[in-house]
PANU-230140 format. One record per atom (N, C-alpha, C, O): atom name; residue in one letter; x, y, z. Coordinates in pm, whole numbers, plus 50000, padded with zeros to 5 digits. Layout:
+-------+--------+-------+-------+-------+
| atome | residu |     u |     v |     w |
+-------+--------+-------+-------+-------+
|    CA |      a |     X |     Y |     Z |
...
+-------+--------+-------+-------+-------+
//
This chain:
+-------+--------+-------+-------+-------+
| atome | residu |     u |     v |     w |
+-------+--------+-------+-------+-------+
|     N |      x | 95507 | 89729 | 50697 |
|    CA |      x | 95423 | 89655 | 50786 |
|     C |      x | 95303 | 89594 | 50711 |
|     O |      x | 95262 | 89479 | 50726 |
|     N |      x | 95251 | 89694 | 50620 |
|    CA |      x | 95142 | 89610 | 50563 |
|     C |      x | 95180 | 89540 | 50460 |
|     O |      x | 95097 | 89453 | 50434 |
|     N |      x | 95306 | 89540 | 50362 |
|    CA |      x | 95304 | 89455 | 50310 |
|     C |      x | 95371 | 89325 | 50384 |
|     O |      x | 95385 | 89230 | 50306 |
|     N |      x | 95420 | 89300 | 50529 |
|    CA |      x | 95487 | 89200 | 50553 |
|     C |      x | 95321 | 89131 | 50616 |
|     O |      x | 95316 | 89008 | 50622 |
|     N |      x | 95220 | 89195 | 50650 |
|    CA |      x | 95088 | 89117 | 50699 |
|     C |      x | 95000 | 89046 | 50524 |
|     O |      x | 94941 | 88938 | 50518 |
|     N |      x | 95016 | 89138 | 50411 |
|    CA |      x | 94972 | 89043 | 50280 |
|     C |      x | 95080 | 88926 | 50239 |
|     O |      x | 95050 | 88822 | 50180 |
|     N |      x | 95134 | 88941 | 50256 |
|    CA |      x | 95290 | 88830 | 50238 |
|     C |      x | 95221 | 88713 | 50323 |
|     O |      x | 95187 | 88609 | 50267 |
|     N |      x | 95195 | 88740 | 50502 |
|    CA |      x | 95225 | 88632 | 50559 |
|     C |      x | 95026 | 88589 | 50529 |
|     O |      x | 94992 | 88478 | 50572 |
|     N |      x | 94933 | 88665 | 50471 |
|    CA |      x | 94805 | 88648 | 50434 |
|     C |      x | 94812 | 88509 | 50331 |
|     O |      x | 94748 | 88404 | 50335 |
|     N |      x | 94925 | 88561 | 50233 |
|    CA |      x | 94919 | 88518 | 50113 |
|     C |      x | 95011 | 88384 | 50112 |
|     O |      x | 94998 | 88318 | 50009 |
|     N |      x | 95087 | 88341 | 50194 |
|    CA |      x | 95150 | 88251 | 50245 |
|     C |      x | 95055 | 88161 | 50316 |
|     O |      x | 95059 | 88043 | 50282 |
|     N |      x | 94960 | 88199 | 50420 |
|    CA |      x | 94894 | 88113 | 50508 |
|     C |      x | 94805 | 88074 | 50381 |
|     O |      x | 94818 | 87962 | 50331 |
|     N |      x | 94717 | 88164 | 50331 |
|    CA |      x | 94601 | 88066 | 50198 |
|     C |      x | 94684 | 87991 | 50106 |
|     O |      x | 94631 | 87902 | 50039 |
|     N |      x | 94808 | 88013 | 50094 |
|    CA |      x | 94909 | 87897 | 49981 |
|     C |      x | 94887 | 87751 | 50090 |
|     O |      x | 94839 | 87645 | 50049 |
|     N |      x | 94925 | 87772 | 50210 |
|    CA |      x | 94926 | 87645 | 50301 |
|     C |      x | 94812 | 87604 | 50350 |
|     O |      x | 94800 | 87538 | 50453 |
|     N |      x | 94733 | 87638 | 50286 |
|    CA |      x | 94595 | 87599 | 50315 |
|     C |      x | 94535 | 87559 | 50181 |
|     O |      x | 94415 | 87573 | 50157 |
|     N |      x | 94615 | 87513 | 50102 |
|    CA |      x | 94604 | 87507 | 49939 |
|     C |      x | 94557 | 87562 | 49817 |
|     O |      x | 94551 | 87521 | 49701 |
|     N |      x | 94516 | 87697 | 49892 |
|    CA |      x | 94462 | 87783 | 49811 |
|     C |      x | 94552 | 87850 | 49704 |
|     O |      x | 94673 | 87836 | 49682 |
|     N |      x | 94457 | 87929 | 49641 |
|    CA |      x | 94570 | 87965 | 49534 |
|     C |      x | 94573 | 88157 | 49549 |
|     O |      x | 94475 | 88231 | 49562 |
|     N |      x | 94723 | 88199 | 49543 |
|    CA |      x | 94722 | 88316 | 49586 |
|     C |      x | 94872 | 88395 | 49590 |
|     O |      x | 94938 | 88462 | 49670 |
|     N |      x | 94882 | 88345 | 49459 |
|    CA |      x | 95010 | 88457 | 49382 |
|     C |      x | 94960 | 88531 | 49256 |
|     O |      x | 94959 | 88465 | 49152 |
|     N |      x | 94930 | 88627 | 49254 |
|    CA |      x | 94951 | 88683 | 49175 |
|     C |      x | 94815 | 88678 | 49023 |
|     O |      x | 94699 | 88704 | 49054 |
|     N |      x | 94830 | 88662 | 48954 |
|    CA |      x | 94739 | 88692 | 48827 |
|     C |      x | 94716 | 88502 | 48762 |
|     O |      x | 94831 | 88461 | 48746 |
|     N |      x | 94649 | 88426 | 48736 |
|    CA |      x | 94674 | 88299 | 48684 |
|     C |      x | 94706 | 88352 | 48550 |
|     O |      x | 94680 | 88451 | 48482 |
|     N |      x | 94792 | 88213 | 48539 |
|    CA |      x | 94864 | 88203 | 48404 |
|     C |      x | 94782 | 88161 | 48303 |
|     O |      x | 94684 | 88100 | 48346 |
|     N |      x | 94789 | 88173 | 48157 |
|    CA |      x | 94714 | 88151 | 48055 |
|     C |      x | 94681 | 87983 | 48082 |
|     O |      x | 94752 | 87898 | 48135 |
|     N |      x | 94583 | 87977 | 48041 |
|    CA |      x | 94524 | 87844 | 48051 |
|     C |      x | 94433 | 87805 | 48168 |
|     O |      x | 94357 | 87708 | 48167 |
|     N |      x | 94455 | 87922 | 48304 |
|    CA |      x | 94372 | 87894 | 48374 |
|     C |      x | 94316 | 88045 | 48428 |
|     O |      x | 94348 | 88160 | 48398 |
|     N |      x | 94221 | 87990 | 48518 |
|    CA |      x | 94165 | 88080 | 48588 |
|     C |      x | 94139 | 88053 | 48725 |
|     O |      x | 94136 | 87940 | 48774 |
|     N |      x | 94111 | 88208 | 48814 |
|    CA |      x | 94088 | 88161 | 48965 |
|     C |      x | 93916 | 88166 | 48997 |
|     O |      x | 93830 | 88253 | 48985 |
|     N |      x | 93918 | 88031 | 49042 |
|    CA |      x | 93750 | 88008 | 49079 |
|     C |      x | 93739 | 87950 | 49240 |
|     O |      x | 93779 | 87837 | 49266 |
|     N |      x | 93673 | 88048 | 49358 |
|    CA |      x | 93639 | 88010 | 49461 |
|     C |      x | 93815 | 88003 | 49543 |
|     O |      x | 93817 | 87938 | 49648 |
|     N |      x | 93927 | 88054 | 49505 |
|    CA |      x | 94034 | 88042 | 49553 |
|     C |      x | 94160 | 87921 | 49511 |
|     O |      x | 94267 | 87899 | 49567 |
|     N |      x | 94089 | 87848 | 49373 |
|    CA |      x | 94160 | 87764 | 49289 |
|     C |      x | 94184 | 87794 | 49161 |
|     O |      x | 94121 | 87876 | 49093 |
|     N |      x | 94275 | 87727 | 49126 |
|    CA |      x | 94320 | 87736 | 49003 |
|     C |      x | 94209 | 87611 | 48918 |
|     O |      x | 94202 | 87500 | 48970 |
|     N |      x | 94133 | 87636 | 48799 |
|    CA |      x | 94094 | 87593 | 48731 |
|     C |      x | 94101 | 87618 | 48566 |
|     O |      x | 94092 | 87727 | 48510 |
|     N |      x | 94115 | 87509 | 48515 |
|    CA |      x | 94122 | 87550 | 48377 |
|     C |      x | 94056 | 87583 | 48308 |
|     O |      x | 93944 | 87532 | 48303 |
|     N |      x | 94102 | 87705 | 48200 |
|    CA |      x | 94012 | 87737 | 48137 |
|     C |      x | 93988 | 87685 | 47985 |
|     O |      x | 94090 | 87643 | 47932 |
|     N |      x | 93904 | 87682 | 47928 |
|    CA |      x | 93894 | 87551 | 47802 |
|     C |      x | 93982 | 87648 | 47685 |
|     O |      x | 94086 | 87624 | 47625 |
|     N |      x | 93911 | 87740 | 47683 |
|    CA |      x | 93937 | 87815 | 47527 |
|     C |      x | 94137 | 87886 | 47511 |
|     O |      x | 94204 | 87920 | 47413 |
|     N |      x | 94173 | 87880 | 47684 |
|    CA |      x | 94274 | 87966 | 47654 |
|     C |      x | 94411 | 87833 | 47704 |
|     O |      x | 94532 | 87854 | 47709 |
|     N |      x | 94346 | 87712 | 47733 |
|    CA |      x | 94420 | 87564 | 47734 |
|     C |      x | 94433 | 87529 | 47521 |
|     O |      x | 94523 | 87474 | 47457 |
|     N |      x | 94316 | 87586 | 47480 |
|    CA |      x | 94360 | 87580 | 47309 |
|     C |      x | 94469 | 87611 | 47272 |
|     O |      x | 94549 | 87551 | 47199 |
|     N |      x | 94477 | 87759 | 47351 |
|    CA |      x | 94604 | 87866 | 47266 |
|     C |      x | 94737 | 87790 | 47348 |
|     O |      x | 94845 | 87790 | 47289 |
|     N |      x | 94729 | 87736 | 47463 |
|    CA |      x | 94830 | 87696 | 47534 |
|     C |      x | 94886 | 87548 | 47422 |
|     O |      x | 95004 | 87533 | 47389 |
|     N |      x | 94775 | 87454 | 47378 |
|    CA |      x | 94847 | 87381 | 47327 |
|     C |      x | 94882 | 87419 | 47182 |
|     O |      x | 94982 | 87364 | 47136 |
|     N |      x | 94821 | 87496 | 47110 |
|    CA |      x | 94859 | 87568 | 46983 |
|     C |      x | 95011 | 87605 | 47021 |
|     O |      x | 95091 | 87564 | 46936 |
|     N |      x | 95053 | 87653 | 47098 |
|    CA |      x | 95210 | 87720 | 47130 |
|     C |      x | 95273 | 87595 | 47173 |
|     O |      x | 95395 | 87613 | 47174 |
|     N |      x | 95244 | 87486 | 47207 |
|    CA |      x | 95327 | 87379 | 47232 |
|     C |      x | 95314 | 87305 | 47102 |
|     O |      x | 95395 | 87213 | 47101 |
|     N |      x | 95220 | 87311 | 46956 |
|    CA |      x | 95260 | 87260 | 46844 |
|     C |      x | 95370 | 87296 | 46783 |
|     O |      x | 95464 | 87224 | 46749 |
|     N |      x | 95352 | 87464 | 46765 |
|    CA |      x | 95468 | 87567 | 46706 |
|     C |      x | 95623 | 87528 | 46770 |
|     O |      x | 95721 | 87508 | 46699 |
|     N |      x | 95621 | 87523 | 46871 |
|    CA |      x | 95739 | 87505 | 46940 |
|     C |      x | 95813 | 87387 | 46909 |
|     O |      x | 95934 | 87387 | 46887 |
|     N |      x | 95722 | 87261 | 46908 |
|    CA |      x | 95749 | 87179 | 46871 |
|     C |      x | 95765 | 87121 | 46719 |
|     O |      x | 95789 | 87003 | 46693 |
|     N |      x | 95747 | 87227 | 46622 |
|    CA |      x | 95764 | 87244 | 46481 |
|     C |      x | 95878 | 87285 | 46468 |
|     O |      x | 95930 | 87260 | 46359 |
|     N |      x | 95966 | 87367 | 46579 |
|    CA |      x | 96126 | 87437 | 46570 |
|     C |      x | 96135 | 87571 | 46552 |
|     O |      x | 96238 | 87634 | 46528 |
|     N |      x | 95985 | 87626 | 46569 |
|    CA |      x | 95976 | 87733 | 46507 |
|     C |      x | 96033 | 87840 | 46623 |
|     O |      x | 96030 | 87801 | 46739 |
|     N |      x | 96079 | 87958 | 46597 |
|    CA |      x | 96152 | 88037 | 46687 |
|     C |      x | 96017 | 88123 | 46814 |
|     O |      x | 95896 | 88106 | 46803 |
|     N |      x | 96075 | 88201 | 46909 |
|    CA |      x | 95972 | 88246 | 46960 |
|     C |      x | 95918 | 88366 | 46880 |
|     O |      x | 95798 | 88388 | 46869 |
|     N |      x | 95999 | 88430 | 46833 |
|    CA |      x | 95935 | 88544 | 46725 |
|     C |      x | 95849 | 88527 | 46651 |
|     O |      x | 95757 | 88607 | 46637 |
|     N |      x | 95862 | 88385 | 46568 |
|    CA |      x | 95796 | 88349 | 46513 |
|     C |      x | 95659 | 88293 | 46524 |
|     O |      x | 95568 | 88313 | 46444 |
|     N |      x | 95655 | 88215 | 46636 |
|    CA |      x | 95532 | 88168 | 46716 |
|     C |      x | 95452 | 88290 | 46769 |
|     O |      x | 95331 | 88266 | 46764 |
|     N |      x | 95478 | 88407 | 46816 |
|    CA |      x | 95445 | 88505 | 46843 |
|     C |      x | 95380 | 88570 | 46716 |
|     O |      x | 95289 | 88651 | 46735 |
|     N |      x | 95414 | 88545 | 46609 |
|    CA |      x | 95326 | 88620 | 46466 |
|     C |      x | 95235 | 88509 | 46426 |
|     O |      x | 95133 | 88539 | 46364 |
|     N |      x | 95261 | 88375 | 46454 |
|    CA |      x | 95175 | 88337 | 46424 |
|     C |      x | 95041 | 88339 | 46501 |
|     O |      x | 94936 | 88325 | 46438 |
|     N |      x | 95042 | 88357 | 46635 |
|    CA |      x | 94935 | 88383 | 46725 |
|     C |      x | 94874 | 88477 | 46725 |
|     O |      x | 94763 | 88467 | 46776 |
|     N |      x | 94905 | 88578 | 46685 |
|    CA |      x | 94917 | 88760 | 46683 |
|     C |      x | 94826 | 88729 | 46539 |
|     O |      x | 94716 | 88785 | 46544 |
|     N |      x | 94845 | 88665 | 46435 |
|    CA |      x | 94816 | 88621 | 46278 |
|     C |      x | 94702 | 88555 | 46323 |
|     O |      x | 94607 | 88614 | 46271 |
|     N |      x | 94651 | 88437 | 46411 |
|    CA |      x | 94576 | 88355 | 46381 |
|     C |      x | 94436 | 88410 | 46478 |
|     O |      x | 94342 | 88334 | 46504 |
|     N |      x | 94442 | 88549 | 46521 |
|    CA |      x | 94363 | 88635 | 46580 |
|     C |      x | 94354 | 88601 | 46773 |
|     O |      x | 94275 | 88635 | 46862 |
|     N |      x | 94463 | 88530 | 46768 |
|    CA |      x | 94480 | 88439 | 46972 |
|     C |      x | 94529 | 88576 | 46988 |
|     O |      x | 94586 | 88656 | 46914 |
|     N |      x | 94468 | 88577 | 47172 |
|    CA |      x | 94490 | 88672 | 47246 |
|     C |      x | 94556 | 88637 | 47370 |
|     O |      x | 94534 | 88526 | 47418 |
|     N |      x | 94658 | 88746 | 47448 |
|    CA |      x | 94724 | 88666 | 47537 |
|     C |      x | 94615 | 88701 | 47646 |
|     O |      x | 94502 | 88724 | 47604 |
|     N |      x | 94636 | 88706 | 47762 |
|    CA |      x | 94536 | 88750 | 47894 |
|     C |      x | 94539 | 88888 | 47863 |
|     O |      x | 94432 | 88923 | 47814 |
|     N |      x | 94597 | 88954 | 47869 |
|    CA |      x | 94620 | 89101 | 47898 |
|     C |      x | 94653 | 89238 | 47768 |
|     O |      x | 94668 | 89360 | 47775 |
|     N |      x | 94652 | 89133 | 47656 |
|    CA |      x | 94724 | 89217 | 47558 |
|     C |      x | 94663 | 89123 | 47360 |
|     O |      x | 94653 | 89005 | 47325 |
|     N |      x | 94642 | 89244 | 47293 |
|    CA |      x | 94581 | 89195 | 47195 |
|     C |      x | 94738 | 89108 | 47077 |
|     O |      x | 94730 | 89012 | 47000 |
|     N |      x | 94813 | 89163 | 47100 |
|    CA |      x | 94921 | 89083 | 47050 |
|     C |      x | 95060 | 89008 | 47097 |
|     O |      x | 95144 | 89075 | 47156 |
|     N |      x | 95079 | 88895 | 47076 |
|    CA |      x | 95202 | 88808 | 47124 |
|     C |      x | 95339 | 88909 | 47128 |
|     O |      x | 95367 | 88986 | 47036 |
|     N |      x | 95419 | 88892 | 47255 |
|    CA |      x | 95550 | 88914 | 47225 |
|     C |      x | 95629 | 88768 | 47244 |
|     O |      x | 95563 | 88673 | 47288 |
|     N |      x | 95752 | 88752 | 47215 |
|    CA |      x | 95813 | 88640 | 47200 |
|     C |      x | 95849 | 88618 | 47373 |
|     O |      x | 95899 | 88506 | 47381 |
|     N |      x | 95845 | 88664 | 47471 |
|    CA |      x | 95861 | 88673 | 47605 |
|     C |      x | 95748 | 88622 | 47667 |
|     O |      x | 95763 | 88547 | 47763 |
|     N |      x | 95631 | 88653 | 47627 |
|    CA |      x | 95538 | 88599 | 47667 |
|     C |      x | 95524 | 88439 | 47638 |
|     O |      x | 95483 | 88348 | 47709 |
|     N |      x | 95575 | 88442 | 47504 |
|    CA |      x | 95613 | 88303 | 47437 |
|     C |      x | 95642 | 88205 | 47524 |
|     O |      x | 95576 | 88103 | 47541 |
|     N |      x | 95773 | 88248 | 47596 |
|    CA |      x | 95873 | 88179 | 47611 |
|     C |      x | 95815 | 88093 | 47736 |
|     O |      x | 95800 | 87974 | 47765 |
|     N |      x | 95781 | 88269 | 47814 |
|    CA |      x | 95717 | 88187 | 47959 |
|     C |      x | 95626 | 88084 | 47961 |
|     O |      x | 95630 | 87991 | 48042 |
|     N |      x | 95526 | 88100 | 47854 |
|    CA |      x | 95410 | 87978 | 47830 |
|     C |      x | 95466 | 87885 | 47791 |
|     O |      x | 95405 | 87778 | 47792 |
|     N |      x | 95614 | 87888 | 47738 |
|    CA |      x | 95661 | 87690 | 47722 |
|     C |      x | 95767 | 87672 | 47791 |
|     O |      x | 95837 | 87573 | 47769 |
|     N |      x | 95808 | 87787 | 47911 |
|    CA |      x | 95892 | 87736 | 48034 |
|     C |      x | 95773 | 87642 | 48125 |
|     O |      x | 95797 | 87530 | 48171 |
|     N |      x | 95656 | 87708 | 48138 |
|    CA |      x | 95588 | 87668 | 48231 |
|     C |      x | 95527 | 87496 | 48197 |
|     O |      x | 95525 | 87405 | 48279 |
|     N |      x | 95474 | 87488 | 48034 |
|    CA |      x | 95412 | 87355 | 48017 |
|     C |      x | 95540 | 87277 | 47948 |
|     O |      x | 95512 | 87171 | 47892 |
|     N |      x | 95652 | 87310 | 47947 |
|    CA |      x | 95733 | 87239 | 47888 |
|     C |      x | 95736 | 87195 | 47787 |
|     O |      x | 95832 | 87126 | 47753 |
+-------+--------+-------+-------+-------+
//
């Protein structure tokens, strides 16, 4: 019951354009119930869209971030999963 009343909570502030899934993704942050970007961690976002675009593997992009002292949100070193999701999402 209570989770079907945060569901339909979290559904009505989505349709009201708010923002309200879950944790924001690297590059942004939640301000006042929006998604806004954040400057320093939009760096590391396009740093991982250079690498990627060099051919380099996700393992690899992952040591280099882990190497170049970048931090993900939650964790002091890259896994290649985390990788992946940050260049499913910006393509």
């Amino acid at each position: 019951m209570i989770a079907r009343r945060l569901r339909r909570g979290r559904q009505h502030k989505a349709e009201q354009g708010g923002y309200a899934f879950g944790g924001p993704p690297l590059g942004y942050r939640a301000q006042g119930g929006e998604l806004v970007e954040n400057d320093d961690e939009m760096l590391v976002v396009e740093r991982i869209r250079e690498l990627g675009a060099e051919g380099k593997s996700l393992r690899d992009i992952a040591k280099v971030l882990t190497g170049e002292g970048l931090r993900t949100k939650r964790s002091e070193r890259w896994h290649p999963y985390t990788v992946k999701r940050v260049l499913d999402r910006v393509g």
